[in-house]
Structure formats: C-alpha cells, structure tokens
BATI-831044 format. One line per 10 residues: number of its first residue (from 0); for each residue x, y, z of C-alpha. Coordinates in steps of 0.5 Angstrom, whole numbers, plus 2048, in hexadecimal, padded with zeros to 3 digits. Layout:
NUM) X:Y:Z | ... .
//
This chain:
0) 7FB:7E2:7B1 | 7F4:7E4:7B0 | 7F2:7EC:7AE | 7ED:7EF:7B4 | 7E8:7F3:7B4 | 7E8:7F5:7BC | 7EE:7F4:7BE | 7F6:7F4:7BC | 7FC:7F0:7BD | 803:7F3:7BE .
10) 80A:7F2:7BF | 80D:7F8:7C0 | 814:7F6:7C1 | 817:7F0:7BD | 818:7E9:7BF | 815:7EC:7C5 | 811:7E7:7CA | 80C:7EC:7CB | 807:7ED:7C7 | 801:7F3:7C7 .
20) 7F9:7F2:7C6 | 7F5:7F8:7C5 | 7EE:7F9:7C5 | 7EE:7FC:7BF | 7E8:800:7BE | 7EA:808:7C1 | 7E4:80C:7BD | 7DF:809:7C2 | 7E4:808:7C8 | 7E5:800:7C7 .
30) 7DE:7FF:7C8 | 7DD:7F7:7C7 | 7D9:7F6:7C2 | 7D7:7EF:7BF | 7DC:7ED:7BB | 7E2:7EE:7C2 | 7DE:7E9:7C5 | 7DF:7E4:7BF | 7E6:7E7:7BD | 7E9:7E7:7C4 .
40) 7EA:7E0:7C7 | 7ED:7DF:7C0 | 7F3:7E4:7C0 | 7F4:7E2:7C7 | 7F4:7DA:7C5 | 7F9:7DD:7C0 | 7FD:7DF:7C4 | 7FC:7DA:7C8 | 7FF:7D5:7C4 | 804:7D9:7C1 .
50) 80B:7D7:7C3 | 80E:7DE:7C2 | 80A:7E0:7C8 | 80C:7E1:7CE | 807:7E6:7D2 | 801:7EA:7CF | 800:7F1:7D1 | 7F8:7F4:7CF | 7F6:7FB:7D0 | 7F3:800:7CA .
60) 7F4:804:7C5 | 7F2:80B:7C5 | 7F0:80F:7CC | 7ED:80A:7CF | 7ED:802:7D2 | 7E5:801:7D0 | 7DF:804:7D1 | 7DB:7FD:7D2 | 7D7:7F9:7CE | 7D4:7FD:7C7 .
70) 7CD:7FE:7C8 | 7CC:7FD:7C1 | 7CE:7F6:7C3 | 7C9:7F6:7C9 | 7C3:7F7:7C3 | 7C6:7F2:7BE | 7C6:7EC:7C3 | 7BF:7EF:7C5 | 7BD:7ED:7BE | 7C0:7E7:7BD .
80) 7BD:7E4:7C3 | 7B6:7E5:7C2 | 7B1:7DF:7C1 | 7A9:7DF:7C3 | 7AB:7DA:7C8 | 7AE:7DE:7CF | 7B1:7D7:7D1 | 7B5:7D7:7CA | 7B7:7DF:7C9 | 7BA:7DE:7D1 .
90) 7BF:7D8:7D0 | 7C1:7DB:7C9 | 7C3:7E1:7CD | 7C5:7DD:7D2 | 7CB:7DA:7CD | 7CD:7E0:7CB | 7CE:7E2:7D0 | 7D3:7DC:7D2 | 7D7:7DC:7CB | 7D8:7E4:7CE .
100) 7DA:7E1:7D4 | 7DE:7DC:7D1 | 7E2:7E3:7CD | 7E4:7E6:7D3 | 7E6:7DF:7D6 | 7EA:7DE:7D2 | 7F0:7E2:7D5 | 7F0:7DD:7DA | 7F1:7D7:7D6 | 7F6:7DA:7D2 .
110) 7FC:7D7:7D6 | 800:7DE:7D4 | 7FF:7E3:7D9 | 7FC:7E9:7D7 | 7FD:7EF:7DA | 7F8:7F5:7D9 | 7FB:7FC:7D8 | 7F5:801:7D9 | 7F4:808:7D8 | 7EE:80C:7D6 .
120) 7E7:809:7D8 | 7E7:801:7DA | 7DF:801:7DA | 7DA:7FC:7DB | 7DD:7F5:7D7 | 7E5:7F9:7D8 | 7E3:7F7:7DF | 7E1:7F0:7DC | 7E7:7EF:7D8 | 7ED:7F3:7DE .
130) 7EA:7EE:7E3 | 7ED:7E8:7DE | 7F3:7EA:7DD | 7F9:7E7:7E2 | 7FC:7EF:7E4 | 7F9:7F6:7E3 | 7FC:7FD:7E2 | 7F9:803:7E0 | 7FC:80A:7DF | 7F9:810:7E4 .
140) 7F4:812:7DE | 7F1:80C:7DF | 7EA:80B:7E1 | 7E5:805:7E3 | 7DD:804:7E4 | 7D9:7FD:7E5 | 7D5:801:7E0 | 7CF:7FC:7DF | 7CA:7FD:7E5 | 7C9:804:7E2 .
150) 7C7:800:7DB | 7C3:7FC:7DF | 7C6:7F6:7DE | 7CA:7F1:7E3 | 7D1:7F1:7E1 | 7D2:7EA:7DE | 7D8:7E9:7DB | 7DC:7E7:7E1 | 7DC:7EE:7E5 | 7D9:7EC:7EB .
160) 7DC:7E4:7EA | 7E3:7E7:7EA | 7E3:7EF:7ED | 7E2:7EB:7F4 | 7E8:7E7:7F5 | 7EC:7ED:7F3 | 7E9:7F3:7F7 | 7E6:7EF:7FC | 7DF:7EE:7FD | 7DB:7F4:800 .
170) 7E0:7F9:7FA | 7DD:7F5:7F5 | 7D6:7F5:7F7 | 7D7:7FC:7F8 | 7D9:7FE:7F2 | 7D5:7FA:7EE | 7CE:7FD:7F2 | 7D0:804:7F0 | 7D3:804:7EA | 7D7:80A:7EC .
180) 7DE:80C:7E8 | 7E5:80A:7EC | 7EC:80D:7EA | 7F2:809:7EA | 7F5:80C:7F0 | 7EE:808:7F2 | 7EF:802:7EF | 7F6:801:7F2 | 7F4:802:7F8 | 7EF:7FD:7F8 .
190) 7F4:7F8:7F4 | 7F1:7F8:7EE | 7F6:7FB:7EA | 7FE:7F9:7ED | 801:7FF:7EB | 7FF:807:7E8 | 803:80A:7E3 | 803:812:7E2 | 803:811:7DB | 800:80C:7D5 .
200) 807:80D:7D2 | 80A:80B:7D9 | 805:805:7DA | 806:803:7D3 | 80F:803:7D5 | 80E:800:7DC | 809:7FB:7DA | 80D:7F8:7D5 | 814:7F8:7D9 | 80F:7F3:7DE .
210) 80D:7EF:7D8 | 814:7EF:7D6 | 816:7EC:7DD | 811:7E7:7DD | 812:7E4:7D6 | 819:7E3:7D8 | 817:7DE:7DD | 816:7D6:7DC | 80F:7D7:7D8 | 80D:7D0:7DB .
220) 80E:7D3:7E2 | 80A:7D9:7DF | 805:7D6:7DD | 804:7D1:7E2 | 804:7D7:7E8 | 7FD:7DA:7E3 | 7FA:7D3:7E2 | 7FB:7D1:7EA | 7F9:7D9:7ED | 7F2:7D7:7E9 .
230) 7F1:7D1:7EB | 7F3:7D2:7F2 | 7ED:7D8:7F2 | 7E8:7D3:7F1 | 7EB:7CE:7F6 | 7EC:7CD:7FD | 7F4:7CD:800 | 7F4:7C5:801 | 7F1:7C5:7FA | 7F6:7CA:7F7 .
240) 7FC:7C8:7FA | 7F9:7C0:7F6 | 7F9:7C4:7F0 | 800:7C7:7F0 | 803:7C1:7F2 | 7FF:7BD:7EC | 802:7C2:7E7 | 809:7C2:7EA | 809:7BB:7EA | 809:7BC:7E2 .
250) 80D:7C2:7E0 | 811:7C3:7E6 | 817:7BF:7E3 | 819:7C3:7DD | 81F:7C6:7D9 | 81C:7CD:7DC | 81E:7CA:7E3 | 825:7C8:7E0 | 826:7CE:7DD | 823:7D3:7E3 .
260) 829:7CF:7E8 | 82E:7CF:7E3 | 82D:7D6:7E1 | 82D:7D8:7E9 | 833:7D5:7EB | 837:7D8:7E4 | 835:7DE:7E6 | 831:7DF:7DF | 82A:7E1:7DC | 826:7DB:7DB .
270) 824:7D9:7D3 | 81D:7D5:7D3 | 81A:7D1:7CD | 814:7D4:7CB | 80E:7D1:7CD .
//
C-alpha cells in the first residue's frame, strides 16, 4: 500500500470489513492542500479494489473534519496556470479545477460505501467531499459552513451539484448564499447528517457498529443499492426502474441469493464471499 502524505488508512480491529481513511493533516485542521487531490482518489481506488474490505468510514484526525481548501493551494494553482494568453490561463484553470472535481467524485465511483463520520469543522471542500459519501454522521461539536462565497469563490467541487438533492433546493441556496455556520442538530434536521452523536468517541463506537452491519450483508446487493441510488438521481422513474432491472438481470442470480435464503430458513447469520 502506498505511504500518504495527507491521508491515512487503517483498520482498527483485524480481519475487520471496515476500514478507516482519515484526513491526516491535524495541524492545519485537515485543509486540502494539492497533494490530497492527487492522493485522494488513489487511497479510495485502493480500497476499492482491496477484497478485504467491505465498508470505509472517513472522518479526520485531530479536532476537526476539515477546514476547506488550503489557501496555499489556491496561490499555487494561481501560479501554474498563468500565460500572456486569457484564453490559455482560463482552460488551464479550468482542468484543474476538473482533476479537483474529479478527487472528490471519487467517493461515488468507489463501489464500497463510504460513511463520513464528522466532528469539528466541515468547511468549504468538507461540504464538497460529506456531500459524496453514501451516509453522514457527525457528533454534537460538529459544525458546518459553505465557506466559499466569503472567499469570493463559486463553490465548484460538487456542493452546489449535490447539497440540493440532500437538503432540498431552497435550504441549499440558502446556505450557500450566506455563508453562514450550522451545528449538527441543524444538519440533522435539515437531512444531511442521518444521526447526531453526543461525543466523538460515541460517533466513532456508533458508526462502526452500522459499518459492521452493512459489511455483513451480501456485498454484491451493497454495492448494487449504491451504484443504483446514484444513478437513479440523474434519471427519470421510468429510466430508473430500466436501470435496476438491467443490473439485477446480471447479478440477481448469485450464491449470495442461495445463502441469504438458505441462511433465513436455517435461522443462521449469512457468510458471503468477498467481492
């Protein structure tokens, strides 16, 4: 496994299906310099290929979730993208700011969910990258902002793309026009946080026990549900339930069928292969 700069892999309990990816830079509050953007979608397409897992938690080390993008990132793209030409400096701006998009679209195209667990800040890109993942959970410290408009920026790493289907339309335009700061009790209530923890360590002790659940069931019938809600988003009913029938038409008919029945009527727990 490659060694990270910005992020760190664990599994905290052996032979466990979960696995945890921590934003790893604590000292400056996980801000998401250039090198997370690189490393990013190749600790997730790791954990992704990796048979051993089954379900990856993300959250951060140190006090907070992540403060948002690294200003220092901001003035390095600022300076690589520069040419005498307008016309050249704004495509080359306009590909990086694809590759970025691309960083946190990762999350989606990892066919394992990915549960983001959230304490402490969750700025800016932390609302880009919880607004990827498959379920959210923070604790009651946790606090959130679509931080952009203040830096003068049009938040553009899938915030405003996403945030809508989550929140509904006019929560998210509104949060994203002021800015402001919301608590978690908030963010509950507003849907885009499933459950509030009273503590970290309650978070952390709660959201792998639902990890644990969900990697105990048939991976195929996992993974399928994920890739089918994400496509179904963009999607109309009619082409939605095409979709659906077009992927059970191809994995329908598994041993994780046989076993879920034959473990039901045994009255056992089911053991599935790994995917």
């Amino acid at each position: 496994m490659e060694n990270f700069r910005t992020l760190e892999i664990v599994q905290k309990i052996p032979n466990s299906p979960v696995f945890n990816l921590y934003l790893n830079r604590p000292s400056l509050l996980n801000a998401l310099s250039r090198d997370f953007f690189i490393e990013f979608p190749k600790a997730l397409s790791y954990l992704d290929q990796n048979p051993n897992v089954g379900v990856i938690v993300l959250s951060g080390n140190g006090d907070h979730f992540c403060s948002g993008i690294d200003l220092k990132a901001l003035t390095s793209i600022s300076e690589r993208i520069q040419s005498n030409d307008r016309g050249r400096t704004g495509e080359r701006l306009r590909r990086e700011i694809k590759d970025m998009q691309e960083a946190i679209t990762a999350i989606e195209r990892c066919r394992k969910p990915v549960i983001a667990a959230i304490h402490g800040a969750c700025i800016g890109g932390g609302i880009d990258i919880i607004t990827s993942c498959d379920i959210r959970f923070c604790s009651e410290d946790a606090f959130f902002s679509v931080k952009e408009v203040d830096l003068a920026i049009t938040a553009d790493l899938g915030t405003l793309q996403r945030l809508p289907s989550i929140v509904g339309y006019g929560n998210a335009m509104e949060l994203a026009l002021t800015g402001r700061r919301f608590l978690g009790s908030e963010a509950k209530e507003l849907g885009l946080v499933s459950r509030v923890f009273a503590s970290k360590d309650a978070m952390n002790e709660g959201v792998r026990a639902i990890a644990e659940g969900i990697a105990a069931k048939s991976p195929l019938a996992v993974t399928g549900a994920k890739a089918v809600l994400l496509r179904s988003r963009d999607l109309t009913l009619e082409q939605g339930l095409d979709y659906v029938a077009t992927w059970n038409s191809a994995v329908l008919l598994s041993d994780d069928l046989a076993e879920a029945v034959s473990a039901y009527s045994q009255k056992r727990k089911p053991f599935f292969a790994k995917l």
